[in-house]
VOTORFI-452571 format. One record per residue (C-alpha): residue in one letter; chain; x, y, z. Coordinates in Angstrom, 1 decimal. Layout:
VOTORFI-452571
+------+------+--------+--------+--------+
| code | unit |      x |      y |      z |
+------+------+--------+--------+--------+
|    a |    A |      X |      Y |      Z |
...
+------+------+--------+--------+--------+
This chain:
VOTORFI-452571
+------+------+--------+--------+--------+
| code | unit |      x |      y |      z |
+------+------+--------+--------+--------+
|    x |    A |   -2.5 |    0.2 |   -4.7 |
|    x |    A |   -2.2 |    3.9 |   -4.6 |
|    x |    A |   -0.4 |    5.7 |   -1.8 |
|    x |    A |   -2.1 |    8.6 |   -0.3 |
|    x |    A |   -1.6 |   11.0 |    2.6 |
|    x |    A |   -3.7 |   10.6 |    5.9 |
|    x |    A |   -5.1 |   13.8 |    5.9 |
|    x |    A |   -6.1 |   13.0 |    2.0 |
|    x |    A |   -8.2 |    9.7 |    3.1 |
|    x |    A |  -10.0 |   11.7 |    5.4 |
|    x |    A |  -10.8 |   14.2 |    2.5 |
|    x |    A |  -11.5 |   11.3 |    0.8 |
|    x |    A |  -13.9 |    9.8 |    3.1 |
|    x |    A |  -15.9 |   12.9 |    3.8 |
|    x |    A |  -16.2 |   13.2 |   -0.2 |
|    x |    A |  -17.5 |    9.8 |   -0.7 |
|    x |    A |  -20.1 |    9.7 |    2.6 |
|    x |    A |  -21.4 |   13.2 |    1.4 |
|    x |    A |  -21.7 |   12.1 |   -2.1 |
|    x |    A |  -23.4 |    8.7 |   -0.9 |
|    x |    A |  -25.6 |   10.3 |    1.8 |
|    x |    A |  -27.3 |   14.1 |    1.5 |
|    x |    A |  -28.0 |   13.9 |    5.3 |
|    x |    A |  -24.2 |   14.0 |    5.9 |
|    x |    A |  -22.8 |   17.5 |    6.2 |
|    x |    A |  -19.7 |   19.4 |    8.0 |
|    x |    A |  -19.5 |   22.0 |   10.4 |
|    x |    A |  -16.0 |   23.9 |   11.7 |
|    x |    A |  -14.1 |   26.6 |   11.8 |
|    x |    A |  -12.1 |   27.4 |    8.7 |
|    x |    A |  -13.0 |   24.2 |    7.5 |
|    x |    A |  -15.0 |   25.8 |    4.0 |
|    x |    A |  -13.0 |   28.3 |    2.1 |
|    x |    A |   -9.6 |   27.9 |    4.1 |
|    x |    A |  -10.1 |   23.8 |    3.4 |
|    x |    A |   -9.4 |   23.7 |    7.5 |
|    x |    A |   -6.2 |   24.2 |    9.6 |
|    x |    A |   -4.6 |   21.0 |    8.0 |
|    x |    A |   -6.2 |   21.2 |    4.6 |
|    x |    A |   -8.2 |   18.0 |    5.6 |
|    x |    A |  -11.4 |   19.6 |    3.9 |
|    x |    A |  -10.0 |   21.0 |    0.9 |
|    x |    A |  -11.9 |   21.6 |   -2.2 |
|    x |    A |  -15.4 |   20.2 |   -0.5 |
|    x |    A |  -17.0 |   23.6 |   -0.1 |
|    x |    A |  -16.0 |   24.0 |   -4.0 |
|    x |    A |  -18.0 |   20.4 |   -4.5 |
|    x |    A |  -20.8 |   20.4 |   -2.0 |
|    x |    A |  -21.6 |   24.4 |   -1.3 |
|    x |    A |  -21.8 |   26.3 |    1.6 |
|    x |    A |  -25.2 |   24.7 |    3.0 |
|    x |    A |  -22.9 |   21.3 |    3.2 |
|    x |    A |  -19.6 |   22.9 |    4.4 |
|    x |    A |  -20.2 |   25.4 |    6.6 |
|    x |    A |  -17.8 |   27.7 |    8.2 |
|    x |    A |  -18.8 |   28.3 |   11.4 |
|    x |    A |  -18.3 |   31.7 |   14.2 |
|    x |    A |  -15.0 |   30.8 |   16.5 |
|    x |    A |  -17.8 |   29.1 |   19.1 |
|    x |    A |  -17.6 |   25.7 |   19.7 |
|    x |    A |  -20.4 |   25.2 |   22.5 |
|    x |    A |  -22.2 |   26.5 |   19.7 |
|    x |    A |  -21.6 |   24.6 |   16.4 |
|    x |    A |  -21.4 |   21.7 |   18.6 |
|    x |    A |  -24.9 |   21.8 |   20.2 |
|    x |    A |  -26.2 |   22.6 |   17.0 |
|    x |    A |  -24.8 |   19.2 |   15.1 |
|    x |    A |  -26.4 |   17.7 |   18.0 |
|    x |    A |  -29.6 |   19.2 |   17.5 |
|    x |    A |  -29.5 |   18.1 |   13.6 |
|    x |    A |  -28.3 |   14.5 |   14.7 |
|    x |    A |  -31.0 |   14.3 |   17.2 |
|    x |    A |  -33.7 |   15.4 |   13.7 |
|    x |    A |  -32.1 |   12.8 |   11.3 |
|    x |    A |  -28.9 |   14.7 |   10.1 |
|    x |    A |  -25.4 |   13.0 |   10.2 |
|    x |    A |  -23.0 |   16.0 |   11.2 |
|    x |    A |  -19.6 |   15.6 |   11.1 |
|    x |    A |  -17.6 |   18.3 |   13.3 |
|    x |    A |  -14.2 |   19.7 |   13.2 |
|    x |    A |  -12.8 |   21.0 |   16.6 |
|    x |    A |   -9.5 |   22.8 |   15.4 |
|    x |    A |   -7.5 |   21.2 |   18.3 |
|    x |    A |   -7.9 |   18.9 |   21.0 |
|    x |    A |   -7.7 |   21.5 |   23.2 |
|    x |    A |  -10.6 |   23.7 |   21.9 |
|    x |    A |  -13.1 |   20.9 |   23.3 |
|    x |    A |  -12.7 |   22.5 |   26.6 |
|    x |    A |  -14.9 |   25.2 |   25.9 |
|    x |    A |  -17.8 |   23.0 |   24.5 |
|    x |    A |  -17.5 |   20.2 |   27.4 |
|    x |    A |  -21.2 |   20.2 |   28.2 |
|    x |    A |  -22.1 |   20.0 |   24.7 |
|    x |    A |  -20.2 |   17.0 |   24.4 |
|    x |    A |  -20.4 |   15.2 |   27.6 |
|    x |    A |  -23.7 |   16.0 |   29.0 |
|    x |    A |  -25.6 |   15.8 |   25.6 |
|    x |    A |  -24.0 |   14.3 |   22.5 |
|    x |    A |  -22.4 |   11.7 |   24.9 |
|    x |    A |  -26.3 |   11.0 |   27.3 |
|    x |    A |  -29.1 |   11.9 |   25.4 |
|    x |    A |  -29.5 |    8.4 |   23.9 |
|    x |    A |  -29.5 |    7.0 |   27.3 |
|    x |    A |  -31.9 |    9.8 |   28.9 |
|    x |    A |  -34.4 |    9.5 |   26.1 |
|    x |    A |  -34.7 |    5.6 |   27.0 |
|    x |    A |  -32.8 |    4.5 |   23.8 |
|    x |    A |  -35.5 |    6.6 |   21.8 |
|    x |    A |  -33.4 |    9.6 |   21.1 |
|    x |    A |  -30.1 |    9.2 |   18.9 |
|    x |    A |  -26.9 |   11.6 |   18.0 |
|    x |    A |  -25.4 |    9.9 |   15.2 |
|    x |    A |  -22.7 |   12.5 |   14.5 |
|    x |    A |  -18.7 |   12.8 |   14.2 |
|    x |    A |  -16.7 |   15.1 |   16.1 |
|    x |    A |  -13.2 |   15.7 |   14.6 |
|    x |    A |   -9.9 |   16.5 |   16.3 |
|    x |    A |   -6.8 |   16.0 |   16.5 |
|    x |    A |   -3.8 |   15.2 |   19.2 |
|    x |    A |   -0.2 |   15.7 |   19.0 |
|    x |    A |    2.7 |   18.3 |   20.1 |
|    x |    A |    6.1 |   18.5 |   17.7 |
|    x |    A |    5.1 |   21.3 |   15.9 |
|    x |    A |    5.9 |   24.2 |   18.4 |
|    x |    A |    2.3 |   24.8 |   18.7 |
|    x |    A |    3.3 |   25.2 |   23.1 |
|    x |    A |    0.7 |   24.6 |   25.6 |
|    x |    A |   -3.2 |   25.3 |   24.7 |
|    x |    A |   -3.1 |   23.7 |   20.8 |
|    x |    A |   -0.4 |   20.4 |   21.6 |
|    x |    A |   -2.1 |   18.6 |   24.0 |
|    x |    A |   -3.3 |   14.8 |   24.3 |
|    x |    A |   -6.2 |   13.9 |   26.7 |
|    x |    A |   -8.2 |   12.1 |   24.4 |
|    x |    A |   -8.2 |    9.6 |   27.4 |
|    x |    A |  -10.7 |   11.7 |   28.8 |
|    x |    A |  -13.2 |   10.8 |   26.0 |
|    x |    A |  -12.8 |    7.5 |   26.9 |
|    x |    A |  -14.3 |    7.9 |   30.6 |
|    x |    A |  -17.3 |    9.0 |   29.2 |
|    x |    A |  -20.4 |    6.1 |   28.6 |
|    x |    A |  -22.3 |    6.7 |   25.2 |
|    x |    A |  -18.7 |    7.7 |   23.3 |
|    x |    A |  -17.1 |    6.1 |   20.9 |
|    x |    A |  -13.4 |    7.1 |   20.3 |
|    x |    A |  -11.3 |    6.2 |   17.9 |
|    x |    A |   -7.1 |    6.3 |   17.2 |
|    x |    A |   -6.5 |    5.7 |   13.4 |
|    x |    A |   -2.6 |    5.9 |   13.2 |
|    x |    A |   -2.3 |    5.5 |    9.4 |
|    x |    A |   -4.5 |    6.8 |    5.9 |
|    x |    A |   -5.9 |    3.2 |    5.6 |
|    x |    A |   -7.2 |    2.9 |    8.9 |
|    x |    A |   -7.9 |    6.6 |    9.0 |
|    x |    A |  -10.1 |    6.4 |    5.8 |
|    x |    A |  -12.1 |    3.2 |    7.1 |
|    x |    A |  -12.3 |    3.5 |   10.5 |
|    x |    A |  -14.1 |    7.7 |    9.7 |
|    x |    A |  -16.5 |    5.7 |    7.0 |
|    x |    A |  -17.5 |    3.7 |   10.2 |
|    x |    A |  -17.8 |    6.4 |   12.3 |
|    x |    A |  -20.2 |    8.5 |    9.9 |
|    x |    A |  -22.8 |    5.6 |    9.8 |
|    x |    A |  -22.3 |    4.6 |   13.2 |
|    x |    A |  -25.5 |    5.0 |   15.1 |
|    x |    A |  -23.9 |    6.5 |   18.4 |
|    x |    A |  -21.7 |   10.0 |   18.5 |
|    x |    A |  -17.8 |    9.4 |   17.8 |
|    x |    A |  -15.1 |   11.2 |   18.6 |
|    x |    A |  -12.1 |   10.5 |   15.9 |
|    x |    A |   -9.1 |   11.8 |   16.8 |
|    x |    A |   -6.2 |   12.6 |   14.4 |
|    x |    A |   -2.9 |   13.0 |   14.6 |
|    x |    A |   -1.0 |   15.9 |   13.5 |
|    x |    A |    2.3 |   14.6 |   12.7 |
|    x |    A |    0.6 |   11.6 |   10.9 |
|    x |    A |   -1.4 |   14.1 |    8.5 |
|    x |    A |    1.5 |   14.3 |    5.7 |
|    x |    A |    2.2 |   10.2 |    6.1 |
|    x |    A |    1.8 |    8.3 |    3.1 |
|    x |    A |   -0.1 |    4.7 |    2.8 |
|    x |    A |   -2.1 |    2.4 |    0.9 |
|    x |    A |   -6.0 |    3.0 |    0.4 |
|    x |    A |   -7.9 |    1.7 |   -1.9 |
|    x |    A |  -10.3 |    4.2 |   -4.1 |
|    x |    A |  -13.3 |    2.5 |   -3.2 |
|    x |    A |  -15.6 |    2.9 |    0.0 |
|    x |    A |  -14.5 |    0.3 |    2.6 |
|    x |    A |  -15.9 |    0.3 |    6.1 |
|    x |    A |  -13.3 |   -1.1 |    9.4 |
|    x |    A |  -14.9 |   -2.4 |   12.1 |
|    x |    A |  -15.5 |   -0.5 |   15.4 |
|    x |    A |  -13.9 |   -2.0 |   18.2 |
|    x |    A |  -11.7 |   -4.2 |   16.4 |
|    x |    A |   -7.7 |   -4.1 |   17.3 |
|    x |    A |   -5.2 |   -4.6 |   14.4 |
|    x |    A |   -1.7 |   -7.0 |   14.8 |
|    x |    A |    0.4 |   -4.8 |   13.1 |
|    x |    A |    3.3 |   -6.9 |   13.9 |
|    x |    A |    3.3 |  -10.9 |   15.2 |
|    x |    A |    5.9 |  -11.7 |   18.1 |
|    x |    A |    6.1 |  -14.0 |   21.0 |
|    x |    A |    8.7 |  -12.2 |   23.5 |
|    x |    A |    7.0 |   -8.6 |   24.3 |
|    x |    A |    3.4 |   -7.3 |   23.6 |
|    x |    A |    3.4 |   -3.5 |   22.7 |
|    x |    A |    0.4 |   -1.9 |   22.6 |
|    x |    A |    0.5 |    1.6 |   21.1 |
|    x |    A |   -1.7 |    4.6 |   19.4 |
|    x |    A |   -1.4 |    6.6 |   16.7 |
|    x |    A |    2.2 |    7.9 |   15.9 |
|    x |    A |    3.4 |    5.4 |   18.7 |
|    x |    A |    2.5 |    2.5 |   16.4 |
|    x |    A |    5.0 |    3.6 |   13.9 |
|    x |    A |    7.5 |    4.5 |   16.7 |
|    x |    A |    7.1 |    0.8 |   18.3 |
|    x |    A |    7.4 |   -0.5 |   14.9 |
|    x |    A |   10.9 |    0.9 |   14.0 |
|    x |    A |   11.4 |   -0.8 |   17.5 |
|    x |    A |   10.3 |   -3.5 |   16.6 |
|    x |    A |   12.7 |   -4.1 |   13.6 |
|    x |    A |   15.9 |   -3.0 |   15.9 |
|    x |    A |   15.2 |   -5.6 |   18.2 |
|    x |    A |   14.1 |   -8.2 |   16.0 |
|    x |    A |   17.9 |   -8.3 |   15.2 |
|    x |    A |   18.8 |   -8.7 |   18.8 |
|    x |    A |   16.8 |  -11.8 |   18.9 |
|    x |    A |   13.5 |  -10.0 |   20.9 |
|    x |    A |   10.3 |  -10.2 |   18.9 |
|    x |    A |    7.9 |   -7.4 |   20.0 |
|    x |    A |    4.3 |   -8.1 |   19.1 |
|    x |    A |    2.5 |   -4.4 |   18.2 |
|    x |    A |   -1.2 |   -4.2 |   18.7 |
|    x |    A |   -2.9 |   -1.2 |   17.5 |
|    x |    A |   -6.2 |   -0.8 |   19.4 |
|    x |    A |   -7.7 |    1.4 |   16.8 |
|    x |    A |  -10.7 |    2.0 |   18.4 |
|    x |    A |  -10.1 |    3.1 |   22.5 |
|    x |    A |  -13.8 |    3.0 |   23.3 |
|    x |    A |  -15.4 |    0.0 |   22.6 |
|    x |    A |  -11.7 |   -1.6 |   23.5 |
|    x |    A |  -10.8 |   -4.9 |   21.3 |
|    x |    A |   -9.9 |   -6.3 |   25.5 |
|    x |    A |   -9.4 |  -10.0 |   23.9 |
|    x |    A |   -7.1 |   -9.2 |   20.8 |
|    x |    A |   -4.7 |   -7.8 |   23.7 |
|    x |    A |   -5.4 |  -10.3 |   26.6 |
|    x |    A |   -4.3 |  -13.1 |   23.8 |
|    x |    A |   -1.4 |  -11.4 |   22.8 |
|    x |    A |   -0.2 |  -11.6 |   27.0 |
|    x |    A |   -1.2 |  -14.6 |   27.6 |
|    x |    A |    1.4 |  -16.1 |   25.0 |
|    x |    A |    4.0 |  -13.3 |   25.4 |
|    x |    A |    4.0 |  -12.7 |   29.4 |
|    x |    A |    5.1 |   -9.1 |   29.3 |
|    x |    A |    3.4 |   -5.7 |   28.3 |
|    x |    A |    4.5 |   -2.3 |   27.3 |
|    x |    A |    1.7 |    0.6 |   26.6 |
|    x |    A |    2.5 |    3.4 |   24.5 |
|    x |    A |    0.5 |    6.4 |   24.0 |
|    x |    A |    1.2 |   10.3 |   24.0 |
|    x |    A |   -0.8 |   10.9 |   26.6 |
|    x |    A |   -0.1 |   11.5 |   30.0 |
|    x |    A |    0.6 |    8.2 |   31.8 |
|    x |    A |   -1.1 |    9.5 |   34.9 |
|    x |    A |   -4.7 |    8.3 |   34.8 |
|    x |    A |   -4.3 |    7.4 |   31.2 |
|    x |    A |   -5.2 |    4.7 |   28.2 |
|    x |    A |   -2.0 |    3.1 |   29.6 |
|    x |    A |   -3.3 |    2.9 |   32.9 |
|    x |    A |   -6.8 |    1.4 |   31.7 |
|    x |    A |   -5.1 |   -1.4 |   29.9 |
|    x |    A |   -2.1 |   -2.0 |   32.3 |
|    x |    A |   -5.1 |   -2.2 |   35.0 |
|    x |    A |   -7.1 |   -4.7 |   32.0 |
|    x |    A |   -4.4 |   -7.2 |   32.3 |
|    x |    A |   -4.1 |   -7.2 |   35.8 |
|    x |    A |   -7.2 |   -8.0 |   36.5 |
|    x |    A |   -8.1 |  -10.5 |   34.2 |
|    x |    A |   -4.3 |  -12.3 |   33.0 |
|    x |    A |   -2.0 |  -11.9 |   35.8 |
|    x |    A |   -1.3 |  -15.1 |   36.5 |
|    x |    A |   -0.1 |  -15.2 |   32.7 |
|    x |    A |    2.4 |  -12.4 |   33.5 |
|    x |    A |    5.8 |  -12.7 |   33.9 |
|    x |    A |    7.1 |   -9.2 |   34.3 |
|    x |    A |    5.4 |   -5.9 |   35.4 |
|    x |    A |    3.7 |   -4.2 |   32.9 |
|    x |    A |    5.5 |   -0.9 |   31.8 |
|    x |    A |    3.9 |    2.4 |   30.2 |
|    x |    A |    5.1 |    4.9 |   28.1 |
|    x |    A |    3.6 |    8.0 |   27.4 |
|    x |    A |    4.1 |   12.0 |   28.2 |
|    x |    A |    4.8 |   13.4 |   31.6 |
|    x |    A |    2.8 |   15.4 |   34.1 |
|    x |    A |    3.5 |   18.9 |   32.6 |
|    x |    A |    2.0 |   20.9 |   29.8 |
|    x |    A |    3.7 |   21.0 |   26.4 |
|    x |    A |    6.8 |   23.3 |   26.6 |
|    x |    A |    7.3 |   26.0 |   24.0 |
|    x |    A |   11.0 |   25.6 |   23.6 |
|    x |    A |   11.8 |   23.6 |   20.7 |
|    x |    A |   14.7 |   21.4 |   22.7 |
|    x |    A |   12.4 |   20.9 |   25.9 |
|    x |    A |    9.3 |   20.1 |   23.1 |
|    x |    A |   11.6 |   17.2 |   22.1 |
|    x |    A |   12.5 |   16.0 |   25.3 |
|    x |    A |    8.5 |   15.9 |   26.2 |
|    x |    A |    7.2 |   14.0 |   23.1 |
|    x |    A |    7.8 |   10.2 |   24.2 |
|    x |    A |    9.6 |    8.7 |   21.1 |
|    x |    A |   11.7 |    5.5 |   20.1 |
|    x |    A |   14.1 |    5.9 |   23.2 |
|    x |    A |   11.4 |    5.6 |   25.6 |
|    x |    A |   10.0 |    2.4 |   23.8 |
|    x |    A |   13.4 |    1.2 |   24.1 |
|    x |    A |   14.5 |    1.6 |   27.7 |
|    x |    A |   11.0 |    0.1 |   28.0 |
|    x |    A |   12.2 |   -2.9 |   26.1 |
|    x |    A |   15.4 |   -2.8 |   27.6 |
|    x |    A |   13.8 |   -3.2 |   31.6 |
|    x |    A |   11.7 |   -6.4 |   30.2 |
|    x |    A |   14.5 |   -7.9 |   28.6 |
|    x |    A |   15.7 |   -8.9 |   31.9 |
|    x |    A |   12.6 |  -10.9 |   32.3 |
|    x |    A |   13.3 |  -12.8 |   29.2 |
+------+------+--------+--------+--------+
């Protein structure tokens, strides 16, 4: 099978759900001529026109409220917000509308639209463009949010989002864009809602998002040669939550590590630490540990950048405290 780049299945997606449906269309800025900040919608405004791409004012409220407006009249929008962070400024358009007008128009009224982003620090980007709350989506009822961490997943799980019925938030990764993977050609679909087992393991469940997937599987191997088998679940979707795929994987392995680039205060770590407790503790043999950033905003400096980012050494000492438990 083929190899492509992340960011290139997304392109690829987009391409394929505009081609198969005229409703679809994309909104953003930069997103048309510039082919967007990470080249994800390259050469579409050169295939579909400006009426289909369209480039919009630096105004996200805006934009926003008016995919939601074409959802709500039959369209299927998808919209880039440049950075996680940007959704700050269009908040009400995205919680108080795209996320509750189903539910306030008594099921009768539907917002079957995309909105794109992206998490991430590493690339010196400093406080207002490297953040990762995308927990936050997550609190909100009528959401879906999903976590591809590689092209495959990224490809299929943004074909399900665009026919999805409800209003998705997919959020990217930035330092996952240039990673390279298998897709196939063809249009698949992945299930919403459905966790992956990246890696089987009967010692140590590890369940990790995005880049932490690939972090906890380089783990994985290292310790795999020490005699400790880590089991890696990639949740894929955050909201709907695959809740049995993980509570399985504790009930045979006893012990639970969360990995995620968010904060750990009030997190995705906390909502599935809290998951287990409530509903397999007597399977659990160890306290459940979680990894993730901490409670500061994402340094400038290159060294203290670094030091921020959780990364293989955090999964490790992580590993290292439940080993005792062994």
């Amino acid at each position: 099978m083929r190899e492509i780049t992340y960011a290139q299945a997304i392109n690829e997606s987009l391409l394929q759900n505009m081609e198969r449906d005229e409703r679809v269309f994309l909104m953003g800025e930069d997103i048309g001529r510039y082919g967007g900040i990470f080249q994800v919608t390259a050469g579409l405004l050169d295939r579909f026109g400006p009426e289909r791409v369209m480039d919009t004012p630096i105004s996200e409220a805006g934009f926003v409220g008016a995919a939601v407006g074409a959802a709500m009249t039959g369209m299927r929008p998808v919209v880039e917000i440049m950075f996680i962070d940007f959704t700050t400024v269009c908040m009400d358009m995205i919680v108080n509308q795209m996320a509750k007008i189903h539910y306030m128009f008594g099921g009768r009224g539907k917002v079957p639209m995309v909105l794109r982003t992206n998490i991430g620090a590493g690339r010196g980007a400093a406080a207002q463009h490297s953040q990762s709350f995308h927990a936050f989506f997550v609190h909100i009822p009528g959401l879906v949010v999903v976590t591809p961490s590689c092209p495959y997943d990224a490809k299929g799980l943004l074909n399900s989002a665009i026919l999805d019925e409800n209003p998705v938030v997919f959020v990217e990764h930035k330092k996952l864009y240039a990673t390279k993977g298998p897709v196939p050609e063809e249009f698949y679909t992945i299930p919403l809602g459905r966790a992956e087992l990246k890696r089987k393991g009967k010692d140590i469940t590890v369940v990790a998002t995005h880049e932490m997937v690939n972090r906890t599987l380089r783990v994985a191997e290292e310790f795999s040669r020490q005699g400790v088998e880590l089991e890696v679940i990639d949740p894929r979707t955050l909201r709907p939550l695959d809740q049995e795929t993980i509570l399985d994987s504790v009930k045979k392995t006893g012990r639970l590590i969360v990995a995620d680039e968010g904060p750990v205060t009030c997190g995705i770590q906390a909502e599935i630490a809290a998951l287990v407790a409530e509903q397999a503790v007597e399977y659990l043999q160890a306290p459940i540990l979680r990894v993730g950033s901490p409670d500061t905003p994402v340094p400038f400096s290159p060294p203290l950048e670094q030091i921020y980012i959780p990364d293989e050494e955090d999964i490790k000492a992580a590993v290292e405290r439940l080993r005792a438990y062994l």
